[in-house]
Structures are given as C-alpha cells and as structure tokens.
ZADREN-361839 format. One line per field, with one value per residue: residue in one letter; y, x, z of N, C-alpha, C in turn; residue number from 1. Coordinates in steps of 0.001 Angstrom, whole numbers, plus 500000, padded with zeros to 6 digits. Last residue first. Layout:
type <- (a;...)
n.yy <- (Y;...)
n.xx <- (X;...)
n.zz <- (Z;...)
ca.yy <- (Y;...)
ca.xx <- (X;...)
ca.zz <- (Z;...)
c.yy <- (Y;...)
c.xx <- (X;...)
c.zz <- (Z;...)
seq <- (NUM;...)
***
This chain:
type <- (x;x;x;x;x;x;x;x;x;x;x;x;x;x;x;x;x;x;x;x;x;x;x;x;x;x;x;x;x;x;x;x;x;x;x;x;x;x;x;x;x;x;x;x;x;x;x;x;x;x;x;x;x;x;x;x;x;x;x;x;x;x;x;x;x;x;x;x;x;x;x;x;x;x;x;x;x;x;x;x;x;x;x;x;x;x;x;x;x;x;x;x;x;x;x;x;x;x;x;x;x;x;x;x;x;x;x;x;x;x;x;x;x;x;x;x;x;x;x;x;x;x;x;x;x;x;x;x;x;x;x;x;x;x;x;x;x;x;x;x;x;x;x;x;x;x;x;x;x;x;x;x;x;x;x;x;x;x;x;x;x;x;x;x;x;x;x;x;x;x;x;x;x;x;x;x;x;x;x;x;x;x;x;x;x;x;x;x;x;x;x;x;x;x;x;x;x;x;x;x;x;x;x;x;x;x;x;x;x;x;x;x;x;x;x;x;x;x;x;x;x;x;x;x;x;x;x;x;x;x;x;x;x;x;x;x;x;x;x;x;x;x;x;x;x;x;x;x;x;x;x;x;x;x;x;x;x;x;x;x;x;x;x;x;x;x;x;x;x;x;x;x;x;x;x;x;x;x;x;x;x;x;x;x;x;x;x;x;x;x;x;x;x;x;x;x;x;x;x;x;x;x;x;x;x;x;x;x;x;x;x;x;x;x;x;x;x;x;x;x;x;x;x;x;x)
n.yy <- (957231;954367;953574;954111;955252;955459;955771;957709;959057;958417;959514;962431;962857;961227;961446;960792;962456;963464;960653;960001;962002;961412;958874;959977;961504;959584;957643;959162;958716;956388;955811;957361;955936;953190;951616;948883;949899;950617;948286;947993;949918;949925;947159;948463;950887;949326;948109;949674;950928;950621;951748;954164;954598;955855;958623;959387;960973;960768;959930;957512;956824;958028;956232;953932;955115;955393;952663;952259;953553;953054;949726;950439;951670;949731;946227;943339;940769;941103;942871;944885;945739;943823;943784;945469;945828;944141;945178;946998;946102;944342;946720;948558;948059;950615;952650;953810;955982;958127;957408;956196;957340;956576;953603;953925;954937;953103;950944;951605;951547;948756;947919;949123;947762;945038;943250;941646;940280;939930;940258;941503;940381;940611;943669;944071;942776;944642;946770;945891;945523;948862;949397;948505;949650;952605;952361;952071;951441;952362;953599;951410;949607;951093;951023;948105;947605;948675;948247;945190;944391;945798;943820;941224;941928;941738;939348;936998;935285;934038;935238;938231;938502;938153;939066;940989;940361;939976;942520;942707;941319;942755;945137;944357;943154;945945;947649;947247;949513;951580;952168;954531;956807;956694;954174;953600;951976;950127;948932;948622;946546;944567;944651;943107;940248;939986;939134;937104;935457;936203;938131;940266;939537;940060;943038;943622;943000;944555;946976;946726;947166;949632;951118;950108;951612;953658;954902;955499;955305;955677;955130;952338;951145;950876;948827;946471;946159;945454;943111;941578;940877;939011;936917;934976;932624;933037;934188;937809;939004;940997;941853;943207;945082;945206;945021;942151;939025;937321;935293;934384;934495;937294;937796;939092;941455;942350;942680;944959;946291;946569;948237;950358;951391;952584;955488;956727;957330;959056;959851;960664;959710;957251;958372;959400;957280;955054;956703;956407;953898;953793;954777;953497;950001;946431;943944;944142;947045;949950;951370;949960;950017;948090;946667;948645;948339;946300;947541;949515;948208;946406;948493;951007;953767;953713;953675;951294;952040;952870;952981;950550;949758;950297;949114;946371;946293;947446;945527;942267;939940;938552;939271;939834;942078;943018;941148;942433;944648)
n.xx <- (794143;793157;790264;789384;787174;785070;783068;783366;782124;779680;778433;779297;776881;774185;773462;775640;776430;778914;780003;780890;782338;784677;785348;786362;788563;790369;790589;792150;794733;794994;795906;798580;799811;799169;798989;797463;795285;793378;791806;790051;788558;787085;785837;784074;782648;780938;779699;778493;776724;774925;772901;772970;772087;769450;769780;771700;774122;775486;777828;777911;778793;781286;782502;782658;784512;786747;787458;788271;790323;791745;792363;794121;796088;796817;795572;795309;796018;794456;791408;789826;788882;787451;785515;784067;782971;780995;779495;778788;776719;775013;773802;773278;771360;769500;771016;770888;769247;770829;772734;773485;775579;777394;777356;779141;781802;782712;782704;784566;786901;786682;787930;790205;791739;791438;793156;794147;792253;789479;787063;785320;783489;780524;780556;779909;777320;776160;776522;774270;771990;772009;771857;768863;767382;767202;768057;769650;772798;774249;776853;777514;778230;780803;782389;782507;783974;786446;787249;787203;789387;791795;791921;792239;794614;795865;795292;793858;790854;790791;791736;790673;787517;784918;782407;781237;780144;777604;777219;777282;774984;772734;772915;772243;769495;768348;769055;768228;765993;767863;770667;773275;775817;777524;780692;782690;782164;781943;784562;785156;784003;784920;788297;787142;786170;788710;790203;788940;786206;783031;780741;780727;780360;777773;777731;778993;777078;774895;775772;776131;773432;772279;773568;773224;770478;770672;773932;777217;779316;781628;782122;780692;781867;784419;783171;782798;785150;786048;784633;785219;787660;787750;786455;786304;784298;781593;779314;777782;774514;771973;769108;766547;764195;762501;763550;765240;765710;768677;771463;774518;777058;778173;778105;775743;776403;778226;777091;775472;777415;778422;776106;776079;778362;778736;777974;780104;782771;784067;787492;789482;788361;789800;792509;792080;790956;793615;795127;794614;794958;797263;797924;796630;796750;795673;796461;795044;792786;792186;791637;789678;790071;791009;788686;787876;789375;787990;785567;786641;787248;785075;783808;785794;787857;791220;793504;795849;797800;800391;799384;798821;801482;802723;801103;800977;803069;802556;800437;801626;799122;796717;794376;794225;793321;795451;796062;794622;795793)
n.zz <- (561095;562056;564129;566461;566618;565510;567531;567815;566328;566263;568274;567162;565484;565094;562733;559646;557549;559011;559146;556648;555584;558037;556699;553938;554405;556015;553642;551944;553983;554099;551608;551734;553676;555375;557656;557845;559482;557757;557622;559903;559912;557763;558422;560552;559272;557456;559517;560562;558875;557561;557982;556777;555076;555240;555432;552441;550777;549188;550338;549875;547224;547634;549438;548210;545714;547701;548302;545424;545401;547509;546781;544378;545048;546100;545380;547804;548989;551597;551602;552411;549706;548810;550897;550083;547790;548368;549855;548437;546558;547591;549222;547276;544752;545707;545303;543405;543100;543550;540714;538352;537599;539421;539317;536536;537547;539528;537575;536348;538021;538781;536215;536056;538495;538027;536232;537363;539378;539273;540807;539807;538608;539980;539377;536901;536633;538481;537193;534933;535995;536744;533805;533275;535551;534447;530861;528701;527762;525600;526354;528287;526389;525559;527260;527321;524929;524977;527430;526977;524751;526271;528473;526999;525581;527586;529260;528012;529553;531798;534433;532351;531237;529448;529807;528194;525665;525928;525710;522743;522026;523281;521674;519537;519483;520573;517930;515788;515213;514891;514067;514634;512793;511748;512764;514138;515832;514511;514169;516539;517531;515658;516355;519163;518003;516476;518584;519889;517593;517663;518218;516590;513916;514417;515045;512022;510235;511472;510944;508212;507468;508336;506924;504815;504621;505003;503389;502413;500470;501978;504591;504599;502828;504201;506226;505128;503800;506264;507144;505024;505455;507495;508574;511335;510057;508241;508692;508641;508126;506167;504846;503029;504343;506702;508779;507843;507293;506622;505187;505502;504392;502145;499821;499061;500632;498722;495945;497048;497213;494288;493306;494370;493525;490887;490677;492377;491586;489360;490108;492341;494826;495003;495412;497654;499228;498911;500507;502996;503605;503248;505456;507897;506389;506424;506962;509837;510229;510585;507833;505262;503019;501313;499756;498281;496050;494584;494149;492223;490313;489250;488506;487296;485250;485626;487246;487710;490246;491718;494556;495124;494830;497126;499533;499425;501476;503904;505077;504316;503050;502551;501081;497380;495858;495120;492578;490794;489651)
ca.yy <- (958647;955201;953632;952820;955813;955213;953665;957040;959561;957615;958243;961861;962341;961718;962269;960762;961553;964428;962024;959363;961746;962507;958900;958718;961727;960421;956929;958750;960148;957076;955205;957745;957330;953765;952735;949286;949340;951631;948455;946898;950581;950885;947577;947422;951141;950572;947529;948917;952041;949697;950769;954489;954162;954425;957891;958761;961730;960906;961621;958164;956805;958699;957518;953945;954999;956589;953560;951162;953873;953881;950097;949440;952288;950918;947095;944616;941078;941534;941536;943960;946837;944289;942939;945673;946469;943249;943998;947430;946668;943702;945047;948851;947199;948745;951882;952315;954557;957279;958322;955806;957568;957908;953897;953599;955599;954490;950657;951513;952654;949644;947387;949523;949159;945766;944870;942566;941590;939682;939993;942260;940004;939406;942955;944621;942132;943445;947179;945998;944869;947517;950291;948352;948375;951903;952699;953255;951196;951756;954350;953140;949729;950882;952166;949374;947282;949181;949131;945790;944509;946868;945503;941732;941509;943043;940674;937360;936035;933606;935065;937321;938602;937944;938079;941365;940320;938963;942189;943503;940849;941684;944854;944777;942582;944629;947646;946509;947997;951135;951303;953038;956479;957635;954203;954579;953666;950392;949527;949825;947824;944873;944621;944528;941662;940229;940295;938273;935488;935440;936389;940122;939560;938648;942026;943523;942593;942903;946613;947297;945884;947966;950957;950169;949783;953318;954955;955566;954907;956080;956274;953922;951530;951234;950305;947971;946644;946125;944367;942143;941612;940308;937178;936103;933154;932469;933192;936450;938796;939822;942152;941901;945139;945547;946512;943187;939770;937434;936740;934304;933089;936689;937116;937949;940729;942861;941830;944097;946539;946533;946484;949541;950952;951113;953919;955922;955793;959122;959598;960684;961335;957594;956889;959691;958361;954652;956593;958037;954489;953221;955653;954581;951037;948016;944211;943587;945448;949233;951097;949848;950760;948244;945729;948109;949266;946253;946550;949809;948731;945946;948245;949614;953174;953771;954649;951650;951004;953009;954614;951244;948649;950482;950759;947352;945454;947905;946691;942955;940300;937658;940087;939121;941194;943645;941485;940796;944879)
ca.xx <- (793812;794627;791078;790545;788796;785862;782981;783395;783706;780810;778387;779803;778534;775166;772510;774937;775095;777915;779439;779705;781196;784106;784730;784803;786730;789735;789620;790949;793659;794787;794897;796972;799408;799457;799802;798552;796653;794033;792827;791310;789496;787863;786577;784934;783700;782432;780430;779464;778140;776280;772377;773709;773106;769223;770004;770148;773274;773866;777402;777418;777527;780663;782288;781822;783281;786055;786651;786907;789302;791726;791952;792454;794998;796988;796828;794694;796443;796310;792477;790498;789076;788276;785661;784830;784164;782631;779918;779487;778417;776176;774381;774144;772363;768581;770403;772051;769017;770089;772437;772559;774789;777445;777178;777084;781136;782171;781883;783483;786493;786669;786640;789364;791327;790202;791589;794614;793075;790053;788072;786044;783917;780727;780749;781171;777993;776284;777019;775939;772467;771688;772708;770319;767791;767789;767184;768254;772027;773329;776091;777073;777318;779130;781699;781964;783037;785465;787324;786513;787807;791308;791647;790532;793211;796001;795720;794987;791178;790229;792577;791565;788620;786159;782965;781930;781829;778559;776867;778131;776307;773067;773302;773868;770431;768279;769552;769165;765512;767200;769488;773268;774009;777467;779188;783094;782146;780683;783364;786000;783846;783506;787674;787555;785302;787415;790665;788935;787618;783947;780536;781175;781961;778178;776772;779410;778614;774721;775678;777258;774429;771975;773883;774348;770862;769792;772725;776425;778051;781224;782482;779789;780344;784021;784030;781820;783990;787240;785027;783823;787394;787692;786293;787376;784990;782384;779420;778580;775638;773087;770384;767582;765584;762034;763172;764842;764831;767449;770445;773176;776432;777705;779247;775662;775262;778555;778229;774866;776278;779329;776615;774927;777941;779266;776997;778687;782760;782488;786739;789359;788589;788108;791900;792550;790505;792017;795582;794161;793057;796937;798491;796178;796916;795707;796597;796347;792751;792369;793337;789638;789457;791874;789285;786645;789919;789508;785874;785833;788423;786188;783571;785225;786524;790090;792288;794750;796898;800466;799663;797164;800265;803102;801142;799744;803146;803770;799941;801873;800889;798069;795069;795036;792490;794572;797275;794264;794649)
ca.zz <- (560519;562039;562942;565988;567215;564810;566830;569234;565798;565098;568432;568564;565298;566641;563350;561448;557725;558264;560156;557187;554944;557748;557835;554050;553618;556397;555058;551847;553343;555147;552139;550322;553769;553930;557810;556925;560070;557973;556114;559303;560670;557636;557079;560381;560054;557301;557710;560807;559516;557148;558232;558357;554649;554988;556747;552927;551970;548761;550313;551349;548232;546880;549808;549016;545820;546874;549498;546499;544906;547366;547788;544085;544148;546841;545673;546966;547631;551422;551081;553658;550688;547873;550266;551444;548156;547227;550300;550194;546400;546982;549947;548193;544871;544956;546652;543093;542647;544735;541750;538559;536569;539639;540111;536756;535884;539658;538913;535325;537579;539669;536358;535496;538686;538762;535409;536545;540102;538389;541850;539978;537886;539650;540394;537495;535974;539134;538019;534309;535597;537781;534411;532396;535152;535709;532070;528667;528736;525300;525790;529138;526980;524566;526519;528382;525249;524132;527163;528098;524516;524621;528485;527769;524880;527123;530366;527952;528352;530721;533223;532761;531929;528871;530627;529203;525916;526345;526726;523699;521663;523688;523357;519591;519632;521253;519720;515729;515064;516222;513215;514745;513703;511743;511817;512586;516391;515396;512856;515891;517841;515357;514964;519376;518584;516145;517480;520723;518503;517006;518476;517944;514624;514040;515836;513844;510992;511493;512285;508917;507147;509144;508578;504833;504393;505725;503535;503314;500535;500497;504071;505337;502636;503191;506749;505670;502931;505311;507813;505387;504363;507694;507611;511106;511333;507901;509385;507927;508674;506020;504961;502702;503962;505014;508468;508907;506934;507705;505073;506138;504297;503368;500353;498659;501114;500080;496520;496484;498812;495457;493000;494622;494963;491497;489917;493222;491895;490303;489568;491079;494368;494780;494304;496514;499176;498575;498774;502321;503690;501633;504246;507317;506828;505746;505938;509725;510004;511530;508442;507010;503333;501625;500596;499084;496632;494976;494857;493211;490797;489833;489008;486692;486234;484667;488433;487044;489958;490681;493901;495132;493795;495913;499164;498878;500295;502851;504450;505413;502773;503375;501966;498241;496451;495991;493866;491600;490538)
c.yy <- (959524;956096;954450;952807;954727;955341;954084;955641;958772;958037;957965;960593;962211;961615;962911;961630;961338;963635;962556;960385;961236;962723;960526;959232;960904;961219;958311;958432;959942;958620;956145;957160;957909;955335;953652;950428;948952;950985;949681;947274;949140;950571;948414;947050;949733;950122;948138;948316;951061;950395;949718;953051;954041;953565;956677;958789;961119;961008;961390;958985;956969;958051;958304;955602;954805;956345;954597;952208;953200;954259;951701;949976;951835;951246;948558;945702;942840;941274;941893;943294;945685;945134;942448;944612;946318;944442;943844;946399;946979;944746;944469;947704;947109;948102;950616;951530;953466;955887;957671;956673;956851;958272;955651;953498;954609;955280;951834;951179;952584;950578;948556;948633;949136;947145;945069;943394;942439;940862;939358;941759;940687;939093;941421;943916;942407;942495;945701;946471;944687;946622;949642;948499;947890;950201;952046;953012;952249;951640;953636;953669;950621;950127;952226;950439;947783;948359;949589;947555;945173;946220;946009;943304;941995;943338;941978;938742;937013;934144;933943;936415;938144;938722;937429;939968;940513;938585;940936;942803;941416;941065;943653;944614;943040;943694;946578;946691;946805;949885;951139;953189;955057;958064;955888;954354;954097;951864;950591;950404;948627;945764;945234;944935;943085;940908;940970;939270;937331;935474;936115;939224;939713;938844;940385;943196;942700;942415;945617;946081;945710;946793;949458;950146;949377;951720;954084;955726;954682;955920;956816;954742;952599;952230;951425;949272;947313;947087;945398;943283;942196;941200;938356;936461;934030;933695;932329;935409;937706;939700;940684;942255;943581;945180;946659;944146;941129;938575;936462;935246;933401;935173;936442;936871;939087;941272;941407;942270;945049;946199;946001;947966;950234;950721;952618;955524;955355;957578;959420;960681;961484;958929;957594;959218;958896;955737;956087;957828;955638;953289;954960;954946;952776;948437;945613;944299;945425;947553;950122;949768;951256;949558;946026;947272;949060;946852;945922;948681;948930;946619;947119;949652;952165;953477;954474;952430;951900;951759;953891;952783;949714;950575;951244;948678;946080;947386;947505;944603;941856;938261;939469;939616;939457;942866;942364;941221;943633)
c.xx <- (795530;794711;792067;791143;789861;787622;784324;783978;783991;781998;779126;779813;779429;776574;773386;774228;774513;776796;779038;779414;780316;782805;784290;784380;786175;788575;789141;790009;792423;794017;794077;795832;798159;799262;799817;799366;798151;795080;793537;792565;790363;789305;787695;786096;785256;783399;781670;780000;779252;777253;774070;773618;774021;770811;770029;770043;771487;773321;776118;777224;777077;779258;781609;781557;782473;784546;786211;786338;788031;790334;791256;791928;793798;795865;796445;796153;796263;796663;793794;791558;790240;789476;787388;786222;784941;783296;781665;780419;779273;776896;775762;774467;773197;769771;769754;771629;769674;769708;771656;771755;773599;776247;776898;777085;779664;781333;781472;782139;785489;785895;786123;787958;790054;790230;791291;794231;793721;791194;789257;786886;785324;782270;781454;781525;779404;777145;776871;776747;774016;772752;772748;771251;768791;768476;768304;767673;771092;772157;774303;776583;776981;778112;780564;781534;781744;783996;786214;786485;786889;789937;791121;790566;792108;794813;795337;794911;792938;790395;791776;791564;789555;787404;784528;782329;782256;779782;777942;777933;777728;774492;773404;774196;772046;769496;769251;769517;766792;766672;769047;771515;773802;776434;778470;781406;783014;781083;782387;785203;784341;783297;786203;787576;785833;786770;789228;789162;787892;785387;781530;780714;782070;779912;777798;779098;778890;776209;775738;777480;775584;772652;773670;774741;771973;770481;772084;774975;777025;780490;782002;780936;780042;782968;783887;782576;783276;785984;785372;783988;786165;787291;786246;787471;786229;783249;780325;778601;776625;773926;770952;768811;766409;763337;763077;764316;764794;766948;769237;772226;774823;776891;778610;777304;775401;777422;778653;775693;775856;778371;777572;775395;776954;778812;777537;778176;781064;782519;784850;788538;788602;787810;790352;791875;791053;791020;794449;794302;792989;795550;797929;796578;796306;796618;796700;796975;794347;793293;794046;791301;789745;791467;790730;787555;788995;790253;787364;786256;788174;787054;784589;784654;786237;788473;791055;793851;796392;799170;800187;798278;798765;801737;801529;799980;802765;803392;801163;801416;800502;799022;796149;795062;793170;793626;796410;794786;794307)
c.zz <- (560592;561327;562796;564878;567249;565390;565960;568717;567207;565116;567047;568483;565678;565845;564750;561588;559188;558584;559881;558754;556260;556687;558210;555615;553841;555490;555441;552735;552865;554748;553415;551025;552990;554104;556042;557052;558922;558944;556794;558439;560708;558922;557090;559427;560531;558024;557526;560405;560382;557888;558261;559120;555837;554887;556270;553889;552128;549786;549171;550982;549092;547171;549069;549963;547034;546659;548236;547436;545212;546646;548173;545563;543947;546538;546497;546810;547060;550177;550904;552551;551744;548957;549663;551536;549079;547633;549882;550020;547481;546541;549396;548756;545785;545566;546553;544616;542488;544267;542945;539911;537926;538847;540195;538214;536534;538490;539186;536438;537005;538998;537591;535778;537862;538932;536838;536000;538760;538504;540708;540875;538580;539337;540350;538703;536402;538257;538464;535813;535456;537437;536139;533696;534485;535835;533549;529992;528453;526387;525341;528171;527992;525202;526098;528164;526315;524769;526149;527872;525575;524626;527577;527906;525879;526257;528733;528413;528982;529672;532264;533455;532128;529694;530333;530595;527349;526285;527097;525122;522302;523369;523949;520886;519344;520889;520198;517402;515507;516049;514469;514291;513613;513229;512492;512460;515090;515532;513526;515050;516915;515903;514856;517526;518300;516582;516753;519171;519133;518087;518248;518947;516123;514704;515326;514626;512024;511161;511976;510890;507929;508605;509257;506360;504979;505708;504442;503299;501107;499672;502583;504807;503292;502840;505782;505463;503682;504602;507489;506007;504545;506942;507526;509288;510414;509229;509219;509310;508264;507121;505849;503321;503679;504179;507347;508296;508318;506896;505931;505656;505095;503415;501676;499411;500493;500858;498080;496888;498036;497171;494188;494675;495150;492735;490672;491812;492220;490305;490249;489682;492738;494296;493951;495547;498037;498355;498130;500657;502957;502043;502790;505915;507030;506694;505166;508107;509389;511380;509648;507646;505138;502505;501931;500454;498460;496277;495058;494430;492301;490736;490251;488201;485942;485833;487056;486923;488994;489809;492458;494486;494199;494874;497288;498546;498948;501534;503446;504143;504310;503396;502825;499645;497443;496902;495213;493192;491351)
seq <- (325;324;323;322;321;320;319;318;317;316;315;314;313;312;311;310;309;308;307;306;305;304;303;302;301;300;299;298;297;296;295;294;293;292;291;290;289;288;287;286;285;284;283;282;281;280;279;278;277;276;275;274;273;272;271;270;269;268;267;266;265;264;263;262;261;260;259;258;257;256;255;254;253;252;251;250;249;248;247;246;245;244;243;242;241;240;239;238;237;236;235;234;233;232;231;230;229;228;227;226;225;224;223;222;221;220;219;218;217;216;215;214;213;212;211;210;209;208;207;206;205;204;203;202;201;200;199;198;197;196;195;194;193;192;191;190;189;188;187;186;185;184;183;182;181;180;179;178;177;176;175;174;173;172;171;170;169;168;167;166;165;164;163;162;161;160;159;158;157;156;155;154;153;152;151;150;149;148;147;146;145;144;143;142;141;140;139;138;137;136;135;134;133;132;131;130;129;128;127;126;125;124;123;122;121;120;119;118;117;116;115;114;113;112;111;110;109;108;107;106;105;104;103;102;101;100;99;98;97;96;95;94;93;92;91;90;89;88;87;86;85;84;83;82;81;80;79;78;77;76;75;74;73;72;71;70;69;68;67;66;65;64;63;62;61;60;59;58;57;56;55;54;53;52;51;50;49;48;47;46;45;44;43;42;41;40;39;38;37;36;35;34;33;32;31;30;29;28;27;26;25;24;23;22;21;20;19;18;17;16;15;14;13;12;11;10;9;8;7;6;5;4;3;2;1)
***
C-alpha cells in the first residue's frame, strides 16, 4: 500500500498494486486510494480512477472521510477562516496530490466544506505554473456547485490567467489555459461591466497572432452577450479590428472574422454606428485589394449591413465603389 503513496512512477506502474491491494478497511487504505483519484494528473489514469471506484464499492469507506477532509486541511500550509469553516489552501508549489484528494472528496464525500476546500485549491493552484492552472480548472469543472462566498476571489484568480499569451507563454500551454479559462469567465461574469472588462482584456491582447483566431472568437462570444451595450466599447473595438483587418501579417480567417464581428454590430441597427462609416469603409476598401475571395464575401454582408443602417444608401454605395466586391 506505501508504493501508492509514491507519485514519481508513470500511472502503469499503480495499475497492478490498486487490483491486487488489500481492500480490508482502514483508513489508510482510504487515503491511499485518495491519491489515485484524479485521471487528469501525470501519475493517474482513467483505468486505476475506475479500479479506485471498485475498490470503494467494496466496502463503506464514509466513517473515513471525515479524517481524510480532516488530513486534507492539516496538509495544507495555510488555513483562513471562511463561512464558519476551517478551510485551507496550499502553498507548497505544484502539490498535486492535493489535487488528487479533492478530486476525491467531491466524488466521495461531497459536502458544503468540501466545496469550499476544493475551491480554495484551486483558487491557490491557479497562482502556480501553467500545468497547474489548467490542473485547477479541471477540478473546478468536476465540482458539482461552486461556494458563493468564494466568487470574488475565483474571479479574480481566473482573471489573471488571462495574460498568459504567447509569446510569454508557450503556443499550446496558453491555448488549453485560455480555453479553460474563458469559459469560466463567461460563466462568472454577472453584469455589463464584467463582460466590458473582459472584451478590453481581448483586446489588449489580440495582436498575439498565434491565438487571435480564438481570442477573435471569445471577442464575438461577449460582444454578442453584451448586445447594444457593447456601444460603451465601439472606439476601442472598431479600432483593433481595423486594425487587425489592414495588417499584411493577418491571416484569412483572422480577417474574416474581424469583419463578422464588425458586422454583427452593425446589424444592431443604431444610427450611432453611422459615426464610423468611414472607418469602415477605409478599412474595407484597403483589405479588399487583396482580391481574396472569402474576404470578399464577407465585405459584401458588412457593406450591405451598413446600407440597411443608412438613411441614403445611395450616399454609401457612392463612398463604397472602391472596394472590390
């Protein structure tokens, strides 16, 4: 059973040693098995997550949990006081096993405590190295219901992943953390403001050519949530699109979807948007000397959007006869 509590060997190692372990009840075993829970982490797998299920099947493992939540907290180097509750984050870096044990806890011990222990890992792991974070999402979206007393600061710890682009962060690493990370903040944002904020954080960040599709795309995902109300930010998103739109680095698809969106704000249909028709049109009728064909299709919905809006669509199909439709 020691041999479990080793995690330096590759998940093969474990398989043997969890189908021919001991299944007597101890507490020990419990916590053995505590370590091999999470398929995500280097050491497990799925096939020794289902042999851990087994395992547990066997016998009534809940007298042990308490002690085990108990263990859980005292490993940790920090305890704070929340919601009445002695709970804990660690502070020892890439301490995965923690990870291992939540994961645990909420499948087989899931209660009030357990969430908010859970979270305060992950909140802490998602301060630590890249493996980590993306590690502290994974927990995050195995937990059943997140601890409202804990939103302020999950959003904040999410928040400050999203500066981890390339090339400050390695092309495949920033995708899997931006990915998760985005998510969870479209699911967190509660108001206009949020949903502001995180479209200017997209901004800031989108001249990081190896994500900009997806940065792009997460531009259209709160721009579409936010509806007339992205009119607060139209300056600075025209802008970087256009931005994005003229540069002889852009690719097809980055270009393509830039206009999408600025076409998906026109058809909110303001007059207030008739204020950039030379924005556009300047823009538009640069990038359509490329001759691209996809491009060219697109241009034609936008400049057809923005006629609709006109009042004279004579006076724009006048300003647009330069562009290469």
């Amino acid at each position: 059973m020691n041999q479990l509590f080793d995690t330096s060997h590759p998940p093969s190692y474990y398989t043997g040693i969890l189908k021919n372990i001991d299944r007597s009840p101890s507490y020990e075993l419990v916590k053995a098995l505590s370590y091999h829970a999470d398929p995500n982490l280097q050491w497990c797998s799925s096939e020794n997550a289902q042999i851990v299920n087994s395992i547990l099947d066997s016998f009534d493992y809940h007298p042990f949990i308490p002690q085990l939540i108990h263990q859980f907290k005292e490993t940790s180097k920090r305890i704070i006081k929340r919601t009445g509750l002695n709970t804990v984050i660690s502070s020892e870096p890439d301490n995965s096993v923690l990870l291992s044990q939540a994961w645990f806890l909420i499948d087989y011990g899931y209660n009030e405590e357990v969430s908010v222990l859970a979270t305060l890992s992950a909140i802490d792991f998602l301060s630590q190295s890249i493996p980590s974070k993306i590690q502290a999402f994974k927990l995050l979206d195995h937990l059943p219901q997140l601890n409202e007393s804990l939103m302020k600061d999950l959003k904040k710890a999410i928040k400050s992943c999203l500066v981890h682009v390339p090339p400050i962060t390695p092309f495949e690493q920033s995708l899997d953390l931006l990915t998760h990370a985005y998510s969870w903040i479209y699911k967190l944002n509660v108001s206009n403001i949020d949903n502001i904020e995180t479209i200017s954080t997209i901004l800031s960040t989108l001249n990081s050519s190896p994500i900009q599709h997806f940065l792009l795309e997460q531009l259209s995902k709160f721009v579409t949530r936010l509806g007339i109300d992205v009119f607060i930010s139209t300056s600075k998103i025209f802008y970087t699109l256009n931005q994005l739109i003229l540069s002889i680095d852009s690719r097809t698809e980055n270009i393509v979807l830039a206009l999408k969106i600025e076409q998906d704000i026109i058809d909110l249909n303001h007059e207030f948007l008739l204020t950039y028709t030379y924005d556009f049109i300047g823009a538009w009728t640069i990038v359509s000397k490329r001759g691209n064909p996809t491009i060219q299709t697109q241009l034609s919905q936008n400049v057809s959007s923005l006629k609709k809006l006109a009042k004279d669509e004579h006076e724009i199909s006048e300003l647009c006869t330069y562009i290469v439709l």
